[in-house]
C-alpha positions in Angstrom: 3.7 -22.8 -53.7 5.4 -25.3 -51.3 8.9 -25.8 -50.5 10.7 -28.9 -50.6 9.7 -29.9 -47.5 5.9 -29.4 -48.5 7.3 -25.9 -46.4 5.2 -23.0 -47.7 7.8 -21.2 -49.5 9.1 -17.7 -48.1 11.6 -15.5 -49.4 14.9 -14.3 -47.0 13.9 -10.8 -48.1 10.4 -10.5 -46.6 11.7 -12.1 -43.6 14.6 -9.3 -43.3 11.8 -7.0 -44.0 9.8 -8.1 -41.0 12.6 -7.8 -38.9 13.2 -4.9 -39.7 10.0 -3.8 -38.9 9.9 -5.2 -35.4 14.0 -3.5 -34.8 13.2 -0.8 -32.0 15.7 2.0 -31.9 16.9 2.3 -28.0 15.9 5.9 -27.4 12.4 4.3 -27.8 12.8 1.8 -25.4 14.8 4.8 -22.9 11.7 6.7 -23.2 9.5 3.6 -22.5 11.5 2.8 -19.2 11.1 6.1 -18.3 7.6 6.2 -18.2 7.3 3.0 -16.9 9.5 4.3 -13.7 6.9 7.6 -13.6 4.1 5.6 -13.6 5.9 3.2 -11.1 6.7 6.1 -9.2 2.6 7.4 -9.1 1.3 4.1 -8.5 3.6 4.0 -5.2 2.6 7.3 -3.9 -0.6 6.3 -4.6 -0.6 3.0 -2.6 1.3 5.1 0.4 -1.8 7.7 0.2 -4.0 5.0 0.2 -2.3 3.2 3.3 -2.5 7.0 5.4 -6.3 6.9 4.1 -7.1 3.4 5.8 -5.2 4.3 9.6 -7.0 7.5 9.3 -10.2 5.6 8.7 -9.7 3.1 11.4 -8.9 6.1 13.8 -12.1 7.8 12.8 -14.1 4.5 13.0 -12.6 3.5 16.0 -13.3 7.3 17.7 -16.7 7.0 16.3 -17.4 3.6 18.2 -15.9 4.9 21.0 -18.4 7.9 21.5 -21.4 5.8 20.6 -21.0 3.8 23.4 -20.4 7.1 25.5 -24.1 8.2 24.6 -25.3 5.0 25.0 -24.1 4.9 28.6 -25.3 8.7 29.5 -28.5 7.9 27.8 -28.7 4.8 30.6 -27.3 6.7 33.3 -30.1 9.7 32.4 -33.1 7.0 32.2 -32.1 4.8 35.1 -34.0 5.5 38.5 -32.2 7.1 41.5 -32.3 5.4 44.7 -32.8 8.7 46.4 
């Protein structure tokens, strides 16, 4: 059935139930902030772990190249003649 205003008509009292509904008490929102700071917290350790991970990598990748071209120069230095 439509309001005045061709407005479906709704009671006051289902709306005050609805809101009712949607009212959070604040130790529920306390306790949402808290884990929203813990999980903060984790996701920030784990993007400092993650930053150690990727020096370390470069490190080891950069070692790595380093000693390739090592063997690669006393494999030449083994296979090239001597002017003896």
């Amino acid at each position: 059935m439509s309001g005045p205003n061709g407005e479906p008509n709704v009671t006051v009292r289902r709306e005050e139930e609805e809101e009712e509904e949607e009212e959070v008490p604040e130790e529920e929102y306390a306790a949402l902030n808290l884990m929203l700071d813990q999980i903060n917290s984790c996701l920030d350790n784990l993007e400092e772990k993650n930053d150690v991970l990727n020096v370390k990598l470069r490190e080891l990748l950069e070692s790595n190249r380093q000693v390739r071209m090592e063997f690669r120069q006393q494999q030449i230095d083994a296979t090239a003649p001597t002017d003896s």
